[in-house]
C-alpha positions in Angstrom: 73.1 -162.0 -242.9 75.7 -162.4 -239.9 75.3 -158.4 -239.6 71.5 -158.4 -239.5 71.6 -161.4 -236.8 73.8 -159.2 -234.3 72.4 -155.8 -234.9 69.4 -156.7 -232.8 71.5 -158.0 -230.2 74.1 -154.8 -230.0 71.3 -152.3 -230.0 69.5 -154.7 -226.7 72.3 -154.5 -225.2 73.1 -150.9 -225.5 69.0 -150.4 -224.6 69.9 -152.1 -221.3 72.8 -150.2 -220.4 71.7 -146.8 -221.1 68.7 -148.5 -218.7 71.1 -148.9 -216.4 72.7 -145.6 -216.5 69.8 -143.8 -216.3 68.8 -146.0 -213.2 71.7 -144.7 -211.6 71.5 -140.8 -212.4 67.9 -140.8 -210.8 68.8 -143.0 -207.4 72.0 -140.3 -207.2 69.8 -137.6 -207.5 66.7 -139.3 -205.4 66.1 -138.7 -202.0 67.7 -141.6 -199.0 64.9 -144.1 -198.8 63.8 -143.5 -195.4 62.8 -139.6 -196.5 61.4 -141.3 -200.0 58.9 -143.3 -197.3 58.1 -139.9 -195.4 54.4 -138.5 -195.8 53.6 -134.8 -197.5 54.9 -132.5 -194.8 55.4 -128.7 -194.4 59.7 -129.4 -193.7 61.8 -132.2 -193.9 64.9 -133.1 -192.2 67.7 -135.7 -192.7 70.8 -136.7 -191.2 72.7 -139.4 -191.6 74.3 -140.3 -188.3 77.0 -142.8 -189.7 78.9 -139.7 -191.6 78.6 -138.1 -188.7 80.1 -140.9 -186.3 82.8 -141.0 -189.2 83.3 -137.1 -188.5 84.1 -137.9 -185.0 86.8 -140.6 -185.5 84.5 -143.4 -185.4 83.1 -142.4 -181.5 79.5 -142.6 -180.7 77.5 -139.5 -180.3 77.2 -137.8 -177.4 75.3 -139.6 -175.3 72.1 -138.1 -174.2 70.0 -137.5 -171.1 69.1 -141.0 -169.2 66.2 -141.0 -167.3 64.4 -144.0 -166.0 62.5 -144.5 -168.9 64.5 -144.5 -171.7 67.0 -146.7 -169.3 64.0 -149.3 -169.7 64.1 -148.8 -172.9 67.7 -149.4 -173.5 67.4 -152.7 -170.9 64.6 -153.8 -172.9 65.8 -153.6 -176.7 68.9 -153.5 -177.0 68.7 -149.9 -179.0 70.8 -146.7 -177.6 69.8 -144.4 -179.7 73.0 -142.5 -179.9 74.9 -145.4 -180.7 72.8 -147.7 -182.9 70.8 -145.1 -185.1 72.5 -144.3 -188.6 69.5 -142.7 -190.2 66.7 -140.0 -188.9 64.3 -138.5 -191.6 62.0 -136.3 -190.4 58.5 -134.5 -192.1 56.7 -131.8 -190.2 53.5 -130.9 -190.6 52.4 -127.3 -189.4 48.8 -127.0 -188.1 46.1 -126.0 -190.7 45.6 -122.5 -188.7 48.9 -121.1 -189.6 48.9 -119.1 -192.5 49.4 -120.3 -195.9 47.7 -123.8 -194.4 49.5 -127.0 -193.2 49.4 -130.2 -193.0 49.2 -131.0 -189.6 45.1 -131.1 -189.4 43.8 -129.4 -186.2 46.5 -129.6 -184.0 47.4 -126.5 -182.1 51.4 -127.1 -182.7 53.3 -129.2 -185.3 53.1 -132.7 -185.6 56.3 -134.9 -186.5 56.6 -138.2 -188.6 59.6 -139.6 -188.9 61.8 -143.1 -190.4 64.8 -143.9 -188.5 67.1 -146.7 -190.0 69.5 -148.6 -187.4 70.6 -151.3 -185.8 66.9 -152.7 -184.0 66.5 -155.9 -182.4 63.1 -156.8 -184.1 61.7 -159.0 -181.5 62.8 -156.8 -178.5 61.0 -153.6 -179.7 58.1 -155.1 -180.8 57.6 -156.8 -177.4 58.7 -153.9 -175.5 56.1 -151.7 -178.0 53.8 -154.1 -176.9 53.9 -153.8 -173.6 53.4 -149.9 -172.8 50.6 -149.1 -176.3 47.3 -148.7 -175.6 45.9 -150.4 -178.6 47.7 -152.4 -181.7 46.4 -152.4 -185.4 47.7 -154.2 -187.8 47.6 -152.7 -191.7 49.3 -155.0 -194.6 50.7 -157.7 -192.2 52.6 -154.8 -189.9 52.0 -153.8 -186.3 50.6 -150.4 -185.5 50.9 -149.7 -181.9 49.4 -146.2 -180.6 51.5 -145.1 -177.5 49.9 -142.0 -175.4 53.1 -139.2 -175.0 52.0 -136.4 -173.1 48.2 -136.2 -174.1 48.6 -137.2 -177.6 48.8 -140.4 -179.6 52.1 -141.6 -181.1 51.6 -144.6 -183.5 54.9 -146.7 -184.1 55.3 -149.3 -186.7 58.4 -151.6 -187.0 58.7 -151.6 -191.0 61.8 -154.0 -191.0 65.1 -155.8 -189.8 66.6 -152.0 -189.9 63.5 -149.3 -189.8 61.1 -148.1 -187.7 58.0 -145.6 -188.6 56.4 -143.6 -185.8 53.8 -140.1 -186.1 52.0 -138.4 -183.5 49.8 -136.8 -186.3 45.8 -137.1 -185.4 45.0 -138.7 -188.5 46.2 -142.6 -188.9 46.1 -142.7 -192.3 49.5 -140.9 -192.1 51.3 -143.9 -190.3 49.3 -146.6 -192.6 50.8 -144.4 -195.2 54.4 -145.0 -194.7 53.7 -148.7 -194.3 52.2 -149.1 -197.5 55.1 -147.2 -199.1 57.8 -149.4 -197.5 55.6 -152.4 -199.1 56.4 -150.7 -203.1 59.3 -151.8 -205.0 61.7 -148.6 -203.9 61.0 -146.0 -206.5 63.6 -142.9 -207.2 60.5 -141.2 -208.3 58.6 -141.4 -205.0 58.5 -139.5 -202.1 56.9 -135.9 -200.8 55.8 -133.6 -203.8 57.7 -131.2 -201.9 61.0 -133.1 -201.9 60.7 -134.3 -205.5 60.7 -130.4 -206.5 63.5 -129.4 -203.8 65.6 -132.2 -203.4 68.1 -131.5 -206.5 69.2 -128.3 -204.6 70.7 -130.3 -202.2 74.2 -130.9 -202.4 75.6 -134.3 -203.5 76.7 -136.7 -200.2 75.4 -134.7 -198.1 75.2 -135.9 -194.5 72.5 -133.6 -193.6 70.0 -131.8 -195.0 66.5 -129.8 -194.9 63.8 -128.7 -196.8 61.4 -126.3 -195.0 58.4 -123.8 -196.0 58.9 -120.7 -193.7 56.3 -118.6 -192.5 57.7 -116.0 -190.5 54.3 -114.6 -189.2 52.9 -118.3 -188.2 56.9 -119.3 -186.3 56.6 -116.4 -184.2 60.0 -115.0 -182.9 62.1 -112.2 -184.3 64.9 -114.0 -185.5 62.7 -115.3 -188.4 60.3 -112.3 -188.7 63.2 -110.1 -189.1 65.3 -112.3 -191.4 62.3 -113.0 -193.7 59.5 -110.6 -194.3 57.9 -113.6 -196.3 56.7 -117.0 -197.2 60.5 -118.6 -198.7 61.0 -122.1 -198.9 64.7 -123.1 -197.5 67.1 -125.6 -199.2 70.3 -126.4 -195.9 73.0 -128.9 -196.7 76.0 -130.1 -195.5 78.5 -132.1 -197.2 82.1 -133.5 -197.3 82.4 -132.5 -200.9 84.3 -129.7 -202.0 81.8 -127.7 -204.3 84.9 -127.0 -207.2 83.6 -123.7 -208.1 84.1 -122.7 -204.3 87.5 -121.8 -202.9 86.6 -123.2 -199.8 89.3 -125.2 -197.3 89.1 -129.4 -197.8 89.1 -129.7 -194.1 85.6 -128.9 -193.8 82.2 -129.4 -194.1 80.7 -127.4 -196.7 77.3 -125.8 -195.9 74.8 -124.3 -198.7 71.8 -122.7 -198.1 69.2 -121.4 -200.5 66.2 -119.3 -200.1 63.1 -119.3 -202.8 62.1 -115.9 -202.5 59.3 -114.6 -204.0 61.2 -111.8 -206.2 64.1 -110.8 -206.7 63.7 -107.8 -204.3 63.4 -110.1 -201.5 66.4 -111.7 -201.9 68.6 -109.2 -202.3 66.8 -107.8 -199.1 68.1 -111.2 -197.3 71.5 -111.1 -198.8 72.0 -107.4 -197.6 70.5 -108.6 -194.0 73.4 -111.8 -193.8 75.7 -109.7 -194.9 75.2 -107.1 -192.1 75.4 -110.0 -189.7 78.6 -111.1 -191.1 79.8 -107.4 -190.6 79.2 -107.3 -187.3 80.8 -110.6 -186.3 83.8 -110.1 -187.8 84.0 -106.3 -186.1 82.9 -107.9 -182.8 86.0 -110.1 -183.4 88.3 -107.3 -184.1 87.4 -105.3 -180.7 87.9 -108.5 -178.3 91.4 -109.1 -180.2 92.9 -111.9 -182.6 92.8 -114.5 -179.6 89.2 -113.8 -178.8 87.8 -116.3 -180.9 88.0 -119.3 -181.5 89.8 -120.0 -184.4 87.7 -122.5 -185.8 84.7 -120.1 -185.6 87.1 -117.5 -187.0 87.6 -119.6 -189.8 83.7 -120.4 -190.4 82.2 -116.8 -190.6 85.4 -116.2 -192.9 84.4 -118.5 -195.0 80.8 -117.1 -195.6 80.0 -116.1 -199.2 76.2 -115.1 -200.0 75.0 -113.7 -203.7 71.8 -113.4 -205.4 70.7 -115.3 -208.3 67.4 -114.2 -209.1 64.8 -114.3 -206.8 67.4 -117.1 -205.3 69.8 -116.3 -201.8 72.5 -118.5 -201.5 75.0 -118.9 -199.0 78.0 -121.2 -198.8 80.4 -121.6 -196.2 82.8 -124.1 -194.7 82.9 -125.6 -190.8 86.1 -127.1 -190.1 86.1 -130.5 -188.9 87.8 -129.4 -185.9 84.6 -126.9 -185.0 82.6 -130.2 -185.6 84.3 -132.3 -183.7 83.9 -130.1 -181.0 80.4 -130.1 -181.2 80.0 -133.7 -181.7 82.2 -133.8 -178.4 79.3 -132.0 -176.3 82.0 -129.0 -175.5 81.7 -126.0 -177.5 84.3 -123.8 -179.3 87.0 -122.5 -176.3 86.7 -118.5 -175.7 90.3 -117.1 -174.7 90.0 -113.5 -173.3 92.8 -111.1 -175.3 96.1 -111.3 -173.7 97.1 -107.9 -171.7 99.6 -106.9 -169.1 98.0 -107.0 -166.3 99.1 -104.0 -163.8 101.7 -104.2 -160.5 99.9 -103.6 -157.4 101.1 -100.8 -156.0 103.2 -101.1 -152.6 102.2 -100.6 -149.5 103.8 -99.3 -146.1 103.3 -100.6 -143.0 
């Protein structure tokens, strides 16, 4: 009798843990929240600036340009973008024109929507907001305020103590979209349809990622028309976790890229092109001497390994944290010209 009083009790409580568990898994393997709240897009971007800060020894970014307006703005809420802002997701919609469609509507050029977690002083923005939009709406109890930004309508939308929502896409359904997101019980399921297919090819901690549909013949430019001859969908990480497989130096930030070909053909077509490039870096290096480079960089395109795996290209490599610092540091990687003996000038006679 005692057994069949506690069975019910053990297998409840193993039913919540393995509950539990499986919680867990899926928010490991889900999106941030702030790229969970982004709208369907065409590429997605994600960085998450307090890794980055932590990169750099703890130092704010860089700061960046300071013109008279964004001074007001600093005066006026308390937010420095470099300084305050730990999280910056990012969906961009290309225009409908471009082939294979978008989701941008209309609009001649791309449209951005974008979630940025940080340190906000609630109040101050959304006076400040206040004071320079053209018109306010207000959609399930949250201020819209459309903002005019060189001809075209950005709509900004204070979701919380520590977000912010803003869009400059034509249609406002996209803004009212994120707000009603950010109103739902955080989901791991949710997010962009293209994210919820892509998003497991990113690497685990990563402090930056994308996920972006390419179109060589719509993004113009011969870098990407001569890198890809088709439509590939592109998978970029970077994270502080060594990928054990790799043999790939701890002191670094490892990098994967993957490209979703169509066929195999084409991605052994993009593996031969990276390795070319590779190729001729390294005999580049090699003619300017050992000291030519910096050895940071040296170290990076050293690092480079790219294979096929099915119609898949993928490319790892590591960036030292002293490269990264560097750039973090707004100085790029120091150029030393090859040591030679440099000749006697030759006498002369009065």
């Amino acid at each position: 009798m005692r057994i069949r009083r506690t069975l019910p009790i053990v297998l409840a409580v193993l039913a919540i843990v393995a509950a539990v568990i499986l919680a867990v898994q899926l928010r490991k393997h889900a999106p941030p929240e702030a790229a969970r709240l982004l709208p369907g897009g065409d590429a997605f971007v994600y960085v998450n600036l307090g890794w980055i800060r932590r990169a750099n020894s703890g130092k704010e970014l860089p700061a960046v340009s300071h013109d008279p307006e964004y001074e007001r703005f600093i005066r006026e809420t308390g937010f420095q973008f470099e300084r305050d802002l730990d999280e910056a997701a990012f969906a961009i919609h290309y225009p409908a024109n471009w082939l294979g469609g978008g989701t941008g509507g209309s609009a001649p050029e791309p449209r951005f929507s974008e979630v940025l977690v940080g340190k906000f002083h609630g109040e101050r923005l959304t006076a400040y907001l206040r004071q320079i939009a053209q018109s306010v709406e207000n959609h399930q109890s949250v201020d819209i305020f459309t903002i005019r930004v060189e001809g075209r309508s950005l709509r900004v939308a204070v979701l919380g103590a520590d977000s912010v929502a803003a869009s400059n896409h034509d249609d406002p359904a996209v803004i009212r979209g994120i707000v009603d997101r950010s109103k739902r019980l955080a989901s791991p399921f949710g997010g962009p349809a293209m994210l919820r297919q892509y998003y497991k090819h990113v690497q685990f901690a990563s402090l930056a990622w994308a996920v972006a549909r390419v179109e060589p013949s719509s993004l113009g430019g011969e870098a990407w028309s001569s890198l890809f001859t088709a439509p590939t969908t592109l998978v970029l990480s970077g994270s502080y976790l060594s990928p054990l497989h790799l043999n790939l130096r701890a002191d670094a930030v490892h990098l994967r890229a993957e490209a979703f070909t169509e066929n195999p053909d084409q991605a052994r077509a993009l593996i031969d092109k990276v390795n070319v490039f590779v190729a001729l870096t390294h005999t580049a290096e090699t003619s300017v001497g050992m000291h030519g480079t910096d050895p940071d960089v040296k170290a990076f395109f050293e690092s480079i390994q790219a294979k096929q795996e099915g119609d898949r290209a993928v490319l790892n490599a590591a960036v030292p944290y002293g490269f990264l610092r560097k750039m973090l540091a707004g100085s790029g990687p120091e150029l030393t010209e090859p040591e030679t003996s440099s000749p006697q000038a030759p006498a002369t006679s009065r």
